[in-house]
C-alpha positions in Angstrom: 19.8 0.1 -1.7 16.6 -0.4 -2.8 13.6 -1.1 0.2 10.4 -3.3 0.5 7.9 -1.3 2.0 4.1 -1.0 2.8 2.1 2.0 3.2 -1.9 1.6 3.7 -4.4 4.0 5.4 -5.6 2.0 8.0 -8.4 2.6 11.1 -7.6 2.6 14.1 -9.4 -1.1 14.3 -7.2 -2.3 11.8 -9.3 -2.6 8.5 -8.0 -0.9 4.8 -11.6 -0.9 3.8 -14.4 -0.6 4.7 -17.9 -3.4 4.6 -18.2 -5.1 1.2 -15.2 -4.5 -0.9 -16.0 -5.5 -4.7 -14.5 -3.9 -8.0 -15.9 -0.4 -9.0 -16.3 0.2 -4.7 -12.3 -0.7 -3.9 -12.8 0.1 -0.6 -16.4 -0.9 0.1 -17.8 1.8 2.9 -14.4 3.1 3.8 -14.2 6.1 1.8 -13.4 8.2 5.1 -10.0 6.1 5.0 -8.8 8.5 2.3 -10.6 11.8 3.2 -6.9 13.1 4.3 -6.1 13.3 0.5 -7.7 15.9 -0.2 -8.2 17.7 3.0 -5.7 20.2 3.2 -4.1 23.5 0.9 -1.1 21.6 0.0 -0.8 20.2 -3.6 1.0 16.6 -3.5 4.1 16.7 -5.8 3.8 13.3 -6.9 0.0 12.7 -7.4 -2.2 14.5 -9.2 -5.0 16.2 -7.4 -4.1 15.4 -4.1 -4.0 18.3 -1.6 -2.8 17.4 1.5 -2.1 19.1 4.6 1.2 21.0 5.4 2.1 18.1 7.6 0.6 14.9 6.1 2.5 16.6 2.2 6.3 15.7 3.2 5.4 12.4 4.6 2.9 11.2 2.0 5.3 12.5 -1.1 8.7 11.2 0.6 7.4 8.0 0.4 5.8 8.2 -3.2 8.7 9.3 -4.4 11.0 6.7 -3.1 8.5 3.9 -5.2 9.5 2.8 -8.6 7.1 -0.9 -8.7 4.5 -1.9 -6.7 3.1 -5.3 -6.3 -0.3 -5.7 -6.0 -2.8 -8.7 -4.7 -5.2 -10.1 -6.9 -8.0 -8.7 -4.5 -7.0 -5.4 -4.7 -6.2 -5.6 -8.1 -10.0 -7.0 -9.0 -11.9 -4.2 -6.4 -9.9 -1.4 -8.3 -10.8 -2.2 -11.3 -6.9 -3.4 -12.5 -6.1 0.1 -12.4 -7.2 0.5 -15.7 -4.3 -0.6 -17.4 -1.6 1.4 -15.5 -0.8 1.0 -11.9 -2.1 3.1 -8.9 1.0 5.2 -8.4 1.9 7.4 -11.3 5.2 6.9 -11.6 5.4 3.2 -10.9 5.2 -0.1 -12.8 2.8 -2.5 -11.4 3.5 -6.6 -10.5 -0.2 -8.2 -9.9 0.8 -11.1 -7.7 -1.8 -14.2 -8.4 -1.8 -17.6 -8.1 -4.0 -18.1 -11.0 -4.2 -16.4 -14.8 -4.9 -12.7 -15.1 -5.8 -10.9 -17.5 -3.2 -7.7 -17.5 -2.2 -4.8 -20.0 1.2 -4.7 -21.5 2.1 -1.7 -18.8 1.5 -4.9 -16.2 3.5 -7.7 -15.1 1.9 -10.6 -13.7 3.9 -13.3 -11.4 2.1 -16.2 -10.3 4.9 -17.8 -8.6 5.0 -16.8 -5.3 5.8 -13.7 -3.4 9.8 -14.1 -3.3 9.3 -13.5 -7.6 6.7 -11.0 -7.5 9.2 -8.8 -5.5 12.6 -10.3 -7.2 10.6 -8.8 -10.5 9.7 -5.4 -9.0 12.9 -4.8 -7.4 14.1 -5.0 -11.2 11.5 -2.8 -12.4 11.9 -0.1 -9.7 15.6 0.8 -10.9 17.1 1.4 -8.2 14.0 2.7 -6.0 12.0 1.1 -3.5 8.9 -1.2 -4.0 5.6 -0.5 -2.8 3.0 -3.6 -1.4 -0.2 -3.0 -1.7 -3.0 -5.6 0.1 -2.9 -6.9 3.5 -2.2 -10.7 1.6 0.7 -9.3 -0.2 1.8 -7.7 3.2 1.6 -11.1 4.9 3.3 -13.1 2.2 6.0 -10.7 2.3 6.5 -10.8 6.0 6.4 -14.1 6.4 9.2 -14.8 4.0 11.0 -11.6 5.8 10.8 -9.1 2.9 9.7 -6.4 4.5 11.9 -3.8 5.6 9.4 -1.0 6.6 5.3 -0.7 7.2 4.3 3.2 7.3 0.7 2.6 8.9 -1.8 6.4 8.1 -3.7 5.4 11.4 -6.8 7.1 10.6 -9.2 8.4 13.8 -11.7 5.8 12.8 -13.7 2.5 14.2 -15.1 0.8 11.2 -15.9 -2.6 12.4 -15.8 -4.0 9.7 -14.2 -4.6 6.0 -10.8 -6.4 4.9 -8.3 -6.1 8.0 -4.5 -5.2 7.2 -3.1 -8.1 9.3 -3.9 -11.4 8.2 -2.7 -14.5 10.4 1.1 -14.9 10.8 3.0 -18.1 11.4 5.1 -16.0 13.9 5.3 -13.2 15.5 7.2 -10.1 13.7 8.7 -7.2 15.5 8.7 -3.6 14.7 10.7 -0.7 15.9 9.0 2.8 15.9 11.0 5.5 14.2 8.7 8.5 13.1 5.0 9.6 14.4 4.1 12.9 12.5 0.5 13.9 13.6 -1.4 15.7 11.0 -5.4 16.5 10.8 -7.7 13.4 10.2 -4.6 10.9 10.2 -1.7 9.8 11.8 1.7 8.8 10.2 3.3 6.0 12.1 6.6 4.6 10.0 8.2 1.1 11.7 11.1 -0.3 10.3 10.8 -4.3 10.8 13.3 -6.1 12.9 14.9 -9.0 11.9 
């Protein structure tokens, strides 16, 4: 059965970019964020010029390869520049969730109704497979409405201090259960599955 998941790199103050987020600088000053991309000897098997480390490679591609949609907030869709065209995994279709027209490509699907039918739509894309949320707004949406079935958090050894934080406000409080913490260098993998 198909899952609803979210998986950011995140500091360890909470924050998926850094300062000043804007399109063409996705991540404003929080490039560090992602450094464990490309830090190790292993080649990702999923995306394309990722090397990884031996440790962060099983997580990072077990969870890519489990995606077939994602569904995407208008901010993050703006700041990365609408993934020109395409979608940021490479072997997913993207949903751009906005509450307000968008210009998208025809590789795109844009909801505007609401959270519950921008993942009702990518569950149907994905086939089967699990859908990816990207964007601490679609994340909040999602569990506010109880959607969300896991949150895989890449806890990254960083204070930024500043930027767009992963949690936004909840009406309630939302608990997790703990259920693998794989160390690896520069990041942390902590996978919850959420209670309901």
């Amino acid at each position: 059965m198909s899952k609803v998941i979210s998986a950011h790199s995140v500091s360890v103050d909470g924050y998926i970019t850094g300062r000043d987020p804007r399109p063409g600088q996705g991540i404003g000053d929080g490039g560090m964020l992602f450094d464990w991309y490309s830090d190790g000897d292993t080649p990702s098997q999923v995306f394309d010029g990722f090397k990884l480390s031996e440790a962060s490679a099983p997580v990072f591609d077990g969870l890519a390869a489990r995606v077939g949609a994602m569904v995407a907030g208008r901010n993050t869709y703006e700041d990365s520049e609408r993934f020109g065209g395409g979608s940021p995994h490479p072997n997913a279709k993207l949903v751009l969730l906005s509450h307000r027209p968008a210009e998208v490509s025809e590789q795109q699907t844009l909801v505007t109704t609401g959270i519950e039918d921008a993942i009702a739509k990518a569950l149907e894309l994905a086939d089967g497979k699990d859908v990816g949320l990207m964007g601490g707004g679609v994340l909040t949406a999602a569990l506010e409405k109880g959607l969300v079935d896991e949150i895989v958090l890449h806890q990254v050894p960083i204070l930024l201090g500043g930027g767009r934080p992963f949690f936004q406000e909840l009406p309630k409080h939302v608990r997790l259960n703990l259920v693998e913490v794989v160390p690896a260098p520069g990041v942390t993998h902590l996978r919850y599955e959420v209670q309901r």
